[in-house]
N, C-alpha and C positions, 0 to 999 in steps of 0.2 A: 687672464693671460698666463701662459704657463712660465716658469722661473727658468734662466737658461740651463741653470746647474740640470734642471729633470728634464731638460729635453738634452744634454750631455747621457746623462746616467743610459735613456733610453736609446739611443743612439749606438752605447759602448754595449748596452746589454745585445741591444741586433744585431751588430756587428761580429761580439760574441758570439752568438746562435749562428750567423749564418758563416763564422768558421769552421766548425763544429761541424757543420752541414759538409759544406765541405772538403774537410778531412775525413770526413766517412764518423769519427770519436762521438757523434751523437746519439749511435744506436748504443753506447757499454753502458751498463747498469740500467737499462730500461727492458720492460716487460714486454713479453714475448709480442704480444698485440701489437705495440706499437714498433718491433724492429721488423714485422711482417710485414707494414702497411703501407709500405711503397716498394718498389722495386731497389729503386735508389738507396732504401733502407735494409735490403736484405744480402745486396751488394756489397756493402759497407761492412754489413756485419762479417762478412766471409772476407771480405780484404783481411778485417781487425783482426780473426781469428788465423789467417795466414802469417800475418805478423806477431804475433804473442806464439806461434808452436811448431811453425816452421822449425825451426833448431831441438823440434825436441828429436833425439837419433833412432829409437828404438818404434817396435811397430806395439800399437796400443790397439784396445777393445773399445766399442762402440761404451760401452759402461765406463772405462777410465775416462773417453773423449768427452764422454755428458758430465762429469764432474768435473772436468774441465773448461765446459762452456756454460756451466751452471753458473760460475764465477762471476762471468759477466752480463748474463740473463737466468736470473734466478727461476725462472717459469718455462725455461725454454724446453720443447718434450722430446723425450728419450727415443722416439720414433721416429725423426725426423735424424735424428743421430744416427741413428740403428740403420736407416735404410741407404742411407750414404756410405755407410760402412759395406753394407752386403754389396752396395754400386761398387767399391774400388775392391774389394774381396773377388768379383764376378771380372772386371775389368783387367786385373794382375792375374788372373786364372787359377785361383786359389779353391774357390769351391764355385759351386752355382745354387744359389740361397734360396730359400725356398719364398715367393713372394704371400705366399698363405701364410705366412710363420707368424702366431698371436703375439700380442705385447705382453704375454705370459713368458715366454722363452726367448729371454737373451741373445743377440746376436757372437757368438762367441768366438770367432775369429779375427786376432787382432791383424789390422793393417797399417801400414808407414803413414804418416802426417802427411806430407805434398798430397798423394794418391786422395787420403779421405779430405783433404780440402778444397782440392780441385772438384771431387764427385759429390761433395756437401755444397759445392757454389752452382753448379748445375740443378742440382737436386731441389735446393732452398726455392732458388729463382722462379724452377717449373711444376711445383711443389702441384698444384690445383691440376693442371693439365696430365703430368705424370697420374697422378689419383684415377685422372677419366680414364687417360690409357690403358694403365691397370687394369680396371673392370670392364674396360672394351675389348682387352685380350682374355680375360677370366671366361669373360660371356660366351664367348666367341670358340673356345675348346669347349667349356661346357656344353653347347650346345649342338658341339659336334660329335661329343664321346654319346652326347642321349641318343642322335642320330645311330650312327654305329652301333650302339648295343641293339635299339630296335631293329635294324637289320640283321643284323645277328643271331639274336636274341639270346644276349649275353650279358648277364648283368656284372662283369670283373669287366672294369674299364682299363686297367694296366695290364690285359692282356695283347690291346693293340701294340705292336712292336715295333712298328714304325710307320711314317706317313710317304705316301704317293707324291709327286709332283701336283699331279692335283689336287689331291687335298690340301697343302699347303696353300695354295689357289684361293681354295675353298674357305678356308680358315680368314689367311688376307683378306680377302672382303671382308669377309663375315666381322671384322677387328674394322676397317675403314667405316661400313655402315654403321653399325653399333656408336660410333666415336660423332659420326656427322647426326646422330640422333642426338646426342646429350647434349643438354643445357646448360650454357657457362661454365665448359668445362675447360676452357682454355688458359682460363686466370688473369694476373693483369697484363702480360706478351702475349700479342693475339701472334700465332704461327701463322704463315698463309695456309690452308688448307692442301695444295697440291705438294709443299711441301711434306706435309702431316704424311700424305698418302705415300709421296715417294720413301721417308724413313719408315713408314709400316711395311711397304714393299721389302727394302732392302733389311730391315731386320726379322722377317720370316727366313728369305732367301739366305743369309751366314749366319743365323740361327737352328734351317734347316738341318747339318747333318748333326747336333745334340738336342736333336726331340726326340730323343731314343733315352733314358727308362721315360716313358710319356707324360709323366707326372713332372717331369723337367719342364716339358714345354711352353708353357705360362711365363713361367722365369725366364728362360733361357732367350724369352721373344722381348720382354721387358725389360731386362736388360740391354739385349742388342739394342733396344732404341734407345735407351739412354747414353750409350758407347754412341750410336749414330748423333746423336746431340753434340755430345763433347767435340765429334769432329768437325763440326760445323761451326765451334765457337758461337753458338745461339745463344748463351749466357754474356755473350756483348753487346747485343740489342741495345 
């Protein structure tokens, strides 16, 4: 039979944990693994981090931000910083980030705290799904610039200067199907699918008139859907 004092102790210790829980204070000082590993947990971690740098005044670099959240996830990666960064850079209309850009070259435009913590709570949350999106917009130009040049028979693909109505048509699908192929690309928020299809729709469409130099285009569509997210509040699922 267990002594009352340990079943006290184990009681105050749960009760403990499951504060922790929730006030979100469970995911500081734990590894990047385990502040991934729920949604609940990746929430929390973006609350934490809106309260610890909200007040900082000035606009910072995706490199000062990561030594800043290294603080309280030592393993946490510079990618996942960097790209949130380039989300409220594109979003403030600051530049349009190149989404090819290697984990060799720095993100080097600094943006305001609110902006990259709002675009870091989105970003964290759809982290898997954004990945698919990505490479279902990458695919989806690539396989339209191979088209084009064979018709052409032009091998400088930035000499296309701008796109058709229909091509962008064309592209749209071409980014829906690609996306309804892939495997577990949704993450742990399943989106409904007609959803998915209508933000691909509409971030071609006010993407459209900056897919002009063409090498933007990629970006310019990957971003609008993540601009299309924020306005939907789908980081409140």
């Amino acid at each position: 039979m267990r002594e009352p004092i340990y079943e006290m102790n184990f009681l105050t210790q749960s009760f403990s944990s499951f504060e922790s829980v929730k006030l979100g204070v469970n995911v500081l000082s734990r590894e990047f693994e385990y502040v991934k590993a729920t949604t609940r947990n990746r929430l929390s971690f973006a609350n934490q981090l809106l309260q610890a740098l909200f007040s900082w005044p000035d606009n910072y670099t995706a490199n000062a931000l990561h030594q800043a959240i290294e603080l309280v996830c030592p393993d946490f990666p510079a990618d996942v910083v960097e790209r949130s960064a380039e989300i409220a850079s594109y979003i403030l209309s600051m530049c349009v980030p190149n989404i090819s850009r290697t984990s060799q070259e720095p993100f080097p435009v600094a943006v305001p705290v609110p902006k990259f913590i709002e675009c870091f709570r989105i970003y964290f949350v759809f982290m898997e799904f954004l990945g698919t999106m990505q490479k279902a917009i990458r695919d989806a130009f690539s396989n339209f610039y191979k088209t084009k040049i064979l018709e052409s028979k032009n091998t400088i693909c930035n000499e296309i200067a701008s796109y058709t109505d229909r091509e962008v048509q064309i592209l749209e699908a071409a980014t829906w199907k690609t996306f309804l192929k892939s495997s577990g690309g949704q993450g742990m928020i399943q989106i409904d699918p007609p959803v998915v299809q209508d933000m691909i729709r509409i971030s071609f469409r006010n993407g459209a008139p900056l897919l002009n130099p063409v090498h933007h285009g990629p970006s310019v569509v990957y971003f609008e859907l993540v601009r299309e997210m924020m306005k939907r509040n789908l980081q409140e699922i």
